[in-house]
C-alpha positions in Angstrom: 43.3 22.0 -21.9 45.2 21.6 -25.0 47.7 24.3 -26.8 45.3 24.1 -29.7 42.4 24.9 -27.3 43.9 27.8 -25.9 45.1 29.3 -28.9 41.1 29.4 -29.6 39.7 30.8 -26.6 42.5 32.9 -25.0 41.4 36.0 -27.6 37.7 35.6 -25.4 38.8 36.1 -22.0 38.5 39.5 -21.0 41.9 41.4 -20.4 43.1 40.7 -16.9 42.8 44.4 -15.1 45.8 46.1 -14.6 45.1 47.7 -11.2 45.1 45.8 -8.1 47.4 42.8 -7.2 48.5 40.0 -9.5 45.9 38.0 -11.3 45.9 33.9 -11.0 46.4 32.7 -14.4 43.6 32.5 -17.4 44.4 29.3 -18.1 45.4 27.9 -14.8 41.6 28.8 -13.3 40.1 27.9 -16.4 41.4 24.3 -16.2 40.1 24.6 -12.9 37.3 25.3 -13.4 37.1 22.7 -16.4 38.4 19.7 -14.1 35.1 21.6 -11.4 32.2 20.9 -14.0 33.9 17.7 -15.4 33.8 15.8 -11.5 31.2 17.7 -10.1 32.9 18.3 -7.1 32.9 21.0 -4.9 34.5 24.3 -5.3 36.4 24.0 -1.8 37.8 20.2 -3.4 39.6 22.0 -6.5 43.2 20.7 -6.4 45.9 23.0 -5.6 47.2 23.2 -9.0 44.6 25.3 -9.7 44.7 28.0 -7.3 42.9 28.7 -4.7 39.3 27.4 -4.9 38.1 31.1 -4.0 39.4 32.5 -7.0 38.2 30.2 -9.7 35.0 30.1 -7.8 34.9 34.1 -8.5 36.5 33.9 -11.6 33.8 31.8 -13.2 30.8 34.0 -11.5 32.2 36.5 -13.3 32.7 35.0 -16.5 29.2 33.3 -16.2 27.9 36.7 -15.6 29.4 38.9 -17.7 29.0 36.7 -20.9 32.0 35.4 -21.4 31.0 31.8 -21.6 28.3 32.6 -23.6 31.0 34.3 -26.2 33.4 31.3 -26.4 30.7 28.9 -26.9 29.6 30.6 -29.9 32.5 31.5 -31.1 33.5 27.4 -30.9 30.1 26.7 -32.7 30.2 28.8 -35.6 34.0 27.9 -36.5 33.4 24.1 -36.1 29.9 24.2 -38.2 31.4 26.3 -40.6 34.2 23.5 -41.5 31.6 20.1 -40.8 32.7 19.5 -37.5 29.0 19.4 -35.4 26.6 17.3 -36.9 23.1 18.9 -35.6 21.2 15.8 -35.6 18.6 15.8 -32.8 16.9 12.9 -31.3 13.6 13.1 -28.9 12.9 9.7 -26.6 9.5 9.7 -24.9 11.2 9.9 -21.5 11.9 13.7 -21.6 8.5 14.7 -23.1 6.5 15.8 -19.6 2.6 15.3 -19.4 0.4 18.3 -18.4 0.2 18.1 -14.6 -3.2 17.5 -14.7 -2.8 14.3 -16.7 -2.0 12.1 -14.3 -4.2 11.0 -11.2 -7.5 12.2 -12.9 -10.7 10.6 -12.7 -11.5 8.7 -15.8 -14.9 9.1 -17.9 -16.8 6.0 -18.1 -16.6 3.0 -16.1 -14.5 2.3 -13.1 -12.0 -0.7 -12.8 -13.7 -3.3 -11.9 -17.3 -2.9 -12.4 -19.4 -2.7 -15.0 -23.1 -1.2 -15.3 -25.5 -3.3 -16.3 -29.7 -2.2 -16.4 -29.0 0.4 -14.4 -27.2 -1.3 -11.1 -23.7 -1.8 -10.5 -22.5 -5.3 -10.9 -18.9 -6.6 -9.8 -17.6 -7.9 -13.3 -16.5 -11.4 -11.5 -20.5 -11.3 -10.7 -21.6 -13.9 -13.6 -24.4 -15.8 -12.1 -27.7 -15.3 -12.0 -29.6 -13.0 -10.5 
């Protein structure tokens, strides 16, 4: 993470309790849990430079839970749209739009593949003789 990127979100973070033992780092398990999301590894795979695993793993429950992620995200989107910096174009492709389940696998109205109806009997549509 940047200096310029800290500066941001450090003022988000909730205050680091002052009972108990000594705190990892804010920064330190935030990278980690940065560098976590960005690989998609495992938690028990975090790199020692980041602490243990454990404590970013809890760290970010936490954060997840208590809203703290919710916090510097908007923070981070209201100053950046405020000075141009998202462009909120949005684009739709036909993969994501989902069909009702029941559209798919149905029976179809009218005639079957294959056949056609003809006076009243079925006849094979490859039938073209007479008869």
């Amino acid at each position: 993470m940047t200096d310029a990127a800290w500066r941001r979100i450090k003022p988000l973070l909730p205050a680091q309790p002052a009972r108990g033992g000594r705190w990892a780092d804010h920064r330190t398990v935030l990278n980690g849990i940065l560098w976590k999301l960005a690989t998609g590894a495992p938690w028990r795979d975090l790199p020692d430079r980041y602490g243990k695993w454990k404590t970013v793993y809890e760290r970010y429950r936490r954060w997840a839970a208590d809203g703290t992620f919710d916090r510097i995200l908007t923070h981070v989107q209201v100053h950046d749209d405020s000075v141009g910096r998202i462009d909120w174009t949005v684009s739709f492709d036909s993969t994501i739009v989902r069909a009702h389940q029941h559209a798919a696998g149905a029976r179809k109205k009218g005639n079957r593949v294959g056949r056609t109806r003809h006076r009243g009997a079925v006849r094979r549509s490859g039938d073209h003789g007479a008869g």
